[in-house]
N, C-alpha and C positions, 0 to 999 in steps of 0.2 A: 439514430435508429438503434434500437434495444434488438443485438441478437437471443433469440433463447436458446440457442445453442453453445451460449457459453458463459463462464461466469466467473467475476475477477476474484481472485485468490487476495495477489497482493497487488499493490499498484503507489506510483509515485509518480508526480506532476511538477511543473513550473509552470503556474499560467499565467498569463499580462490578462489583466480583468480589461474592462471597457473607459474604466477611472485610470487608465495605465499604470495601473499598479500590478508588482508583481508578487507572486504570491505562490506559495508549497502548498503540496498536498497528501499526505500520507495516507492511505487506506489498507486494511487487510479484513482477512476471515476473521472471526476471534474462534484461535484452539478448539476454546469448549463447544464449538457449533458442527468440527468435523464430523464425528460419532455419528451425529442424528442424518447427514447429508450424505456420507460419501459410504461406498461397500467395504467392508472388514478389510477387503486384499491393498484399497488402495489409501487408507486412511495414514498407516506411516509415513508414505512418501506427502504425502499434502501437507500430513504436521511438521515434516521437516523442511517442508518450503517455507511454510510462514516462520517457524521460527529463525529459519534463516536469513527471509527475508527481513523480517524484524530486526535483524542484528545489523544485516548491513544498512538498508534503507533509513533506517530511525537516523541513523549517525550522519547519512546524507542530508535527509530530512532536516537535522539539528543542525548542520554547517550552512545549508541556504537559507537558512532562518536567519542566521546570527551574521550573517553576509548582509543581507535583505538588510534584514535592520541597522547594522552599522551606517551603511551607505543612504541610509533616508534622513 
C-alpha cells in the first residue's frame, strides 16, 4: 500500500527474491531534486540527510555487495 503521506528520502534493503537469492538495494532523493520539493526553511536539513545518508549507506551498501558475492 503507497502511503501519500510520506516519502522515502533515503532508504536501504536486504531482500531474498522468490529465486532465493539475496540481494541490496540502495535508494535516495537526488540533491538536485530538493529546491523544487521541499520549503526554503526545511531544505538544509533534507540535504544533510542524504548526504549523510549517502556516506554511510553507500559503504554498507558496498560491503553486502562484496559479501553477497564472495559467498555465491
Amino acid at each position: 500500500m503507497i502511503n501519500k503521506n510520506e516519502a522515502n528520502l533515503v532508504s536501504f534493503k536486504i531482500l531474498l527474491t522468490r529465486k532465493n537469492e539475496i540481494v541490496t538495494e540502495f535508494s535516495m532523493l537526488q540533491e538536485n531534486m530538493v529546491d523544487g520539493i521541499f520549503p526554503k526553511d526545511e531544505r538544509d536539513i533534507i540535504k544533510s540527510i542524504l548526504r549523510n545518508g549517502k556516506h554511510k549507506l553507500s559503504d554498507l551498501h558496498s560491503f553486502f555487495q562484496r559479501e553477497i558475492n564472495s559467498l555465491k
